[in-house]
C-alpha positions as a printed NumPy array, in Angstrom:
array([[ 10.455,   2.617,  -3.879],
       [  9.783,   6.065,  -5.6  ],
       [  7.54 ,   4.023,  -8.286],
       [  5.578,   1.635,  -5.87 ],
       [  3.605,   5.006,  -4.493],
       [  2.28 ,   5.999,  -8.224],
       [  2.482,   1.958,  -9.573],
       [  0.127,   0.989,  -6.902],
       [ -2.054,   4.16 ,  -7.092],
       [ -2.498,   3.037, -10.419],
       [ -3.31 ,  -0.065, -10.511],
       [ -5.983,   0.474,  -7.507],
       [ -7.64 ,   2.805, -10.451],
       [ -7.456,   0.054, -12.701],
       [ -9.477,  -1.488, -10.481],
       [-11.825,   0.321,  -9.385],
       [-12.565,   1.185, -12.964],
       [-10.855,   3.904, -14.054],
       [ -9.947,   4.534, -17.684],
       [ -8.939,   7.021, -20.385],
       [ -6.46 ,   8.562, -17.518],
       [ -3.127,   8.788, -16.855],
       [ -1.828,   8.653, -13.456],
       [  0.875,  10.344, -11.852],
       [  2.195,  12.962,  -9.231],
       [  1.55 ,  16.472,  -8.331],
       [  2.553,  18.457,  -5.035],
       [  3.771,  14.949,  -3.897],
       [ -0.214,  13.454,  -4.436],
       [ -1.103,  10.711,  -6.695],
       [ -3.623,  12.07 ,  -9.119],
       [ -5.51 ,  11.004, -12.547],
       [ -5.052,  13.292, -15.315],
       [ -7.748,  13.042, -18.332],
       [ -5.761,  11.377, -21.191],
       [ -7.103,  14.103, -23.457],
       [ -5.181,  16.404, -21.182],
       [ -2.494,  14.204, -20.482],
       [ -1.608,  13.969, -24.275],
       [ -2.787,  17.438, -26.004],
       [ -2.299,  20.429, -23.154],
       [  1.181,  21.964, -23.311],
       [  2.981,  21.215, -20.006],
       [  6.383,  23.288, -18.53 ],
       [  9.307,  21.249, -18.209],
       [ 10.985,  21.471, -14.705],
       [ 14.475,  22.215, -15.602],
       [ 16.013,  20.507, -12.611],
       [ 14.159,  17.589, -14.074],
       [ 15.088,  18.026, -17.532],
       [ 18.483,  18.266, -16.072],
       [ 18.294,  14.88 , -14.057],
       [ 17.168,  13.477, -17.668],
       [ 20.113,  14.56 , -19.614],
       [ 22.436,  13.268, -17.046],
       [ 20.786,   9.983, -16.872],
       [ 21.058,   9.672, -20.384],
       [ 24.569,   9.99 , -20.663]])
Protein backbone atom coordinates (compact mmCIF):
# COMPACT_ATOMS: atom_id res chain seq x y z
CA UNK A 1 0.00 0.00 0.00
CA UNK A 2 2.72 2.65 0.94
CA UNK A 3 3.88 2.49 -2.93
CA UNK A 4 0.38 2.53 -4.71
CA UNK A 5 0.01 6.44 -3.39
CA UNK A 6 3.46 7.60 -5.23
CA UNK A 7 3.18 4.49 -8.13
CA UNK A 8 -0.09 5.83 -9.19
CA UNK A 9 0.82 9.55 -8.79
CA UNK A 10 3.30 8.67 -11.17
CA UNK A 11 2.03 7.08 -13.65
CA UNK A 12 -1.04 9.73 -13.86
CA UNK A 13 2.15 12.15 -14.78
CA UNK A 14 3.17 9.84 -17.27
CA UNK A 15 0.15 10.48 -18.65
CA UNK A 16 -0.65 13.54 -18.66
CA UNK A 17 2.75 14.21 -20.12
CA UNK A 18 5.12 14.75 -17.76
CA UNK A 19 8.82 14.09 -18.28
CA UNK A 20 12.41 14.76 -17.21
CA UNK A 21 10.95 14.42 -13.40
CA UNK A 22 11.14 12.30 -10.75
CA UNK A 23 8.31 11.71 -8.54
CA UNK A 24 8.08 11.16 -5.02
CA UNK A 25 6.99 12.36 -1.44
CA UNK A 26 7.38 15.37 0.65
CA UNK A 27 5.38 16.44 3.92
CA UNK A 28 3.28 13.29 3.06
CA UNK A 29 2.35 15.02 -0.76
CA UNK A 30 3.16 13.46 -3.98
CA UNK A 31 5.32 15.89 -5.85
CA UNK A 32 7.60 16.06 -9.20
CA UNK A 33 11.06 16.98 -8.64
CA UNK A 34 13.11 18.34 -11.86
CA UNK A 35 15.47 15.42 -12.74
CA UNK A 36 18.26 17.98 -12.91
CA UNK A 37 17.50 18.49 -9.27
CA UNK A 38 16.60 15.15 -8.52
CA UNK A 39 20.11 13.88 -9.65
CA UNK A 40 22.74 16.91 -9.04
CA UNK A 41 21.41 18.99 -5.69
CA UNK A 42 22.88 17.56 -2.48
CA UNK A 43 20.00 16.18 -0.35
CA UNK A 44 20.18 15.39 3.82
CA UNK A 45 19.74 11.94 4.67
CA UNK A 46 17.02 11.34 7.39
CA UNK A 47 18.85 9.26 9.82
CA UNK A 48 15.84 7.36 11.05
CA UNK A 49 15.65 6.47 7.41
CA UNK A 50 19.13 5.68 6.86
CA UNK A 51 18.63 3.62 9.89
CA UNK A 52 15.49 1.66 8.53
CA UNK A 53 17.97 1.04 5.41
CA UNK A 54 20.75 -0.55 7.24
CA UNK A 55 18.45 -2.77 9.08
CA UNK A 56 16.69 -3.85 6.03
CA UNK A 57 19.79 -4.70 4.56
CA UNK A 58 20.91 -7.01 7.00
Amino acid sequence: MLASKPGLFTVEKLIGGCDNAMAGEINNQCVLTPREDAVYKKKSIDPFMLKVAEILAI
